[in-house]
N, C-alpha and C positions, 0 to 999 in steps of 0.2 A: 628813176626808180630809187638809186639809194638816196639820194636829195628827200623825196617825198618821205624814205624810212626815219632819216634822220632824222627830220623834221617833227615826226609823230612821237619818235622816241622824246625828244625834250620834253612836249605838250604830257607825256605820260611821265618822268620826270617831277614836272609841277606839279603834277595834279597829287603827287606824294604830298605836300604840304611841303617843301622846304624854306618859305616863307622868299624864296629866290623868284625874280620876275626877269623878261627879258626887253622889258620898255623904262627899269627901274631909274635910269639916269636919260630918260629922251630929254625931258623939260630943264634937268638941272645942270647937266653937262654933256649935252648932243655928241661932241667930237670925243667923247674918253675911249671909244674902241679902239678908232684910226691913229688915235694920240700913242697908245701902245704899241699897236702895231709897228709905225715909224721907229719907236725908241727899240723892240726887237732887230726889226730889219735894220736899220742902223750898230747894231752891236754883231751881228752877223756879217757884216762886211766887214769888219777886219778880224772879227775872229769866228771859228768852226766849229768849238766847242762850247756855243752861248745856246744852241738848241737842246744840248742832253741837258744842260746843267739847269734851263728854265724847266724843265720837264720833272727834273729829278726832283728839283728845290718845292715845285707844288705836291708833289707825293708827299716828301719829307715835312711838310706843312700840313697837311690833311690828315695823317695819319699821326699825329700827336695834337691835340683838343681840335681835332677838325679843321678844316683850311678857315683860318684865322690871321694867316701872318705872322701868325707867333715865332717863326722860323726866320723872321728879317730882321728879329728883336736883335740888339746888340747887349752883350754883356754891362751889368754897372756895377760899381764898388761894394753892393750887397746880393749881388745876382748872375749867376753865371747859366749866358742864353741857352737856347736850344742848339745856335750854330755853332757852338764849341763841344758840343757834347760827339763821343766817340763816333756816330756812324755819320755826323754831318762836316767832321772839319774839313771834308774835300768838297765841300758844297761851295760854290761860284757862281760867279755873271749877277749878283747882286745890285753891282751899279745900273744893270739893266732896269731893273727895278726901282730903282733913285731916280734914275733920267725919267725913266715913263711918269714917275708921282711928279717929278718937279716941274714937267711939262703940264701936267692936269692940274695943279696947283695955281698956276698962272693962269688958267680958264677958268675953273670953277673952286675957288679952296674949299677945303672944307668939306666936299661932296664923297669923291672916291676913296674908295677902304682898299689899304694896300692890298689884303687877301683878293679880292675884286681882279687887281690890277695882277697880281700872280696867275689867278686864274684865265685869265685870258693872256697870258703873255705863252704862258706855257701851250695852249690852243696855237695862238702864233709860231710857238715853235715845231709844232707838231705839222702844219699847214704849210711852212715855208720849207722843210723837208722833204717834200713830197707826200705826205702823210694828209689825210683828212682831215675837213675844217668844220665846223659847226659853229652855230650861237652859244655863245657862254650865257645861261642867266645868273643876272648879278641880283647885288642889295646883302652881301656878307659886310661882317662888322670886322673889327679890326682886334684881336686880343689882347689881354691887358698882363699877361703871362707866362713869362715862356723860362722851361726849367731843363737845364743843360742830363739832370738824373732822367727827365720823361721820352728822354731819345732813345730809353732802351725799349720801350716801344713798337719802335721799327722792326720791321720783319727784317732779319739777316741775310744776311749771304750765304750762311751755314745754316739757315733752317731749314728742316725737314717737313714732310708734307703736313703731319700734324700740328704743327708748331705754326705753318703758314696758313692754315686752314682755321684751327685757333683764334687769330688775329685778326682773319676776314670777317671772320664771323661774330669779333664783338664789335665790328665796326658795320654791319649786317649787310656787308657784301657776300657774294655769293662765290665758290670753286671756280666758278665762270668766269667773274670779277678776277680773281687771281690769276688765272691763265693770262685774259685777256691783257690788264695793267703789266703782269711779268712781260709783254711784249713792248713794253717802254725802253727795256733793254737792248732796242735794235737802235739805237741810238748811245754813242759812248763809250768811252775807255773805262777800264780797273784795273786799280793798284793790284798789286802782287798778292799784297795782305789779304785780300777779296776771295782769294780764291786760292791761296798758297797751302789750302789744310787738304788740296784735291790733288798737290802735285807732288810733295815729300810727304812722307811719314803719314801716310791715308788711315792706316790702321796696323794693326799688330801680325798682318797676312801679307797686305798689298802698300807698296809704296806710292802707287797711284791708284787712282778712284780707278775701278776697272768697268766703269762705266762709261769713262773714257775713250775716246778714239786712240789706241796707239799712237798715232802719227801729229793729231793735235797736243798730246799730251808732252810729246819731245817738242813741240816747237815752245807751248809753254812753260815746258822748264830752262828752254834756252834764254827767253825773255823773263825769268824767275827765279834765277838759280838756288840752290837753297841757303846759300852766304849772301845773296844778295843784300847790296851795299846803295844800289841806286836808286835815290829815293823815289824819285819818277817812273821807274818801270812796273810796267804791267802792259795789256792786252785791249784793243778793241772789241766792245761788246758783241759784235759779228764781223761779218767779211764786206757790209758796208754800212758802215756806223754813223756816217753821213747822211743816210737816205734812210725816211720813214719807210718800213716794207717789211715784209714778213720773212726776209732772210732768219732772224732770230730764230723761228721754228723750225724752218727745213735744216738747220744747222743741227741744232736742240736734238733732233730724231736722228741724227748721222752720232751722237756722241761728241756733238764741238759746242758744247755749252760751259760758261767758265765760273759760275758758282753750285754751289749743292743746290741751294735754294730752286734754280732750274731745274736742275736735275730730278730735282723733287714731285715736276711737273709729270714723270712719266710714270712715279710710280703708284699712281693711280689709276683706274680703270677712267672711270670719268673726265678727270684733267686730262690725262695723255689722248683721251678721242678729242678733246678742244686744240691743243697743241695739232694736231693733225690735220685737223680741218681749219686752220687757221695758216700750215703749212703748204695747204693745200688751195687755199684762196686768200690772195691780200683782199679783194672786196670782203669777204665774211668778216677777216679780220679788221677792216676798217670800221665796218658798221657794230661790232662789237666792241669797239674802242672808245666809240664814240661816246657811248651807252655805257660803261662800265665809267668813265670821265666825267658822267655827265653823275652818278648815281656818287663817285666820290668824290667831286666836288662839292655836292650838295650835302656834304656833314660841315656843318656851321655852327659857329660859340663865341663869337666875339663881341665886344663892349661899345666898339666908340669906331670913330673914324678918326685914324691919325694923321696929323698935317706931315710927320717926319717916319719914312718906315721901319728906323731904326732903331725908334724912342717911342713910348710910351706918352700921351699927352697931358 
């Protein structure tokens, strides 16, 4: 059954026009899916944190001129990329990225568009989690663009519901889409900074969000304190950050959510019933994930296909 939904969902997908097909590379390079695949599963074995970080990297790629790749650009002596720009300098597992194109490179040059190879890597990451898997369709171009000022962009971590609703909506994702994608966050750690305007100095009444769980609110300020000094500290996105699942929401409804932005999700009549019934079934929430992935992958802008994901051709 949800195989069969899934399946329909894409075919409805396409038939948007996003000029994206799912046979686009059979003739020109047969192996470029498994090719990925391997170079994920290989960056997974020795490290844990290459699943949020492929995950996060094609959000942060999609959501500034549409998944283009613009996000693997590397800075140059007249140009400062998108990944140095404020809400990506913790963005990682890029080499992921390099291995997969250098591998596809050797088969067919010339063919696969990094954005392509993003988007399915991040599929990979979502599937080797224990999370749901789908067909990616490909045929994105590669962007010729990327400006470190268009990261402000990004929905925050301190946005509020209008502010994230705003954004979906010039992007013509839907309330649903927000809920849905906000559960990308069951996968992953955050710095302190992420979420440190929830734990000190909340407002001119309350020194913590009082939306807050008491008792999560004390554990993150013991991992936050408000002099903190250590650059690496912060908190796991839920209680298991490893595994694709819908912990994130039954948390979310307890009070143990670690940005506003979450929090934002409740206060709304409509988002907070998606949060619910998404806390209430990982199937629902699979099958909306898939589908909300599949509708923001499909915002496409790019020029060329690059032979280096770093560089510009």
């Amino acid at each position: 059954m949800e195989v069969a939904l899934v399946s329909l969902l894409i075919l409805c997908i396409l038939h948007l026009g996003s000029g994206l097909s799912l046979n686009y590379y059979d003739k020109t390079c047969p192996n470029y899916e498994a090719t990925v695949t391997a170079a994920v599963k290989q960056a997974m074995a020795t490290d844990n944190t290459v699943p949020a970080a492929l995950l996060r990297l094609h959000f942060h790629d999609c959501f500034v001129r549409g998944c283009d790749g613009s996000v693997l650009l590397d800075s140059t002596s007249n140009n400062t990329a998108e990944k140095t720009g404020p809400p990506n300098v913790s963005l990682h597992a890029f080499y992921v990225i390099d291995n997969a194109k250098s591998a596809i490179e050797a088969q067919c040059p010339g063919v696969v568009s990094c954005a392509d190879i993003l988007a399915l890597a991040a599929r990979d990451a979502v599937a080797l989690s224990g999370g749901p898997t789908w067909k990616v369709p490909v045929g994105r171009l590669d962007g010729r663009i990327s400006k470190a000022s268009e990261t402000s962009l990004l929905p925050a971590p301190t946005s509020n519901f209008a502010q994230l609703q705003q954004r979906f909506n010039q992007l013509n994702l839907s309330v649903k889409d927000l809920v849905t994608l906000s559960g990308g966050h069951t996968l992953g750690f955050a710095h302190c900074s992420s979420f440190q305007n929830r734990i000190h100095s909340f407002n001119s009444v309350n020194d913590i969000d009082p939306t807050l769980s008491p008792s999560f609110a004390s554990l993150l300020r013991k991992a936050c304190p408000a002099n903190n000094t250590v650059q690496n500290a912060g908190a796991t996105l839920d209680a298991t950050s490893k595994v694709f699942d819908n912990m994130y929401y039954k948390m979310l409804l307890n009070g143990m959510s670690l940005f506003s932005s979450d929090a934002a999700l409740l206060t709304h009549p409509k988002t907070k019933g998606f949060v619910t019934t998404f806390a209430n079934s990982q199937e629902a929430f699979n099958l909306a994930f898939v589908k909300s992935m599949l509708r923001m992958s499909s915002l496409t802008g790019g020029q060329e296909v690059r032979l280096n994901c770093r560089k510009v051709r």
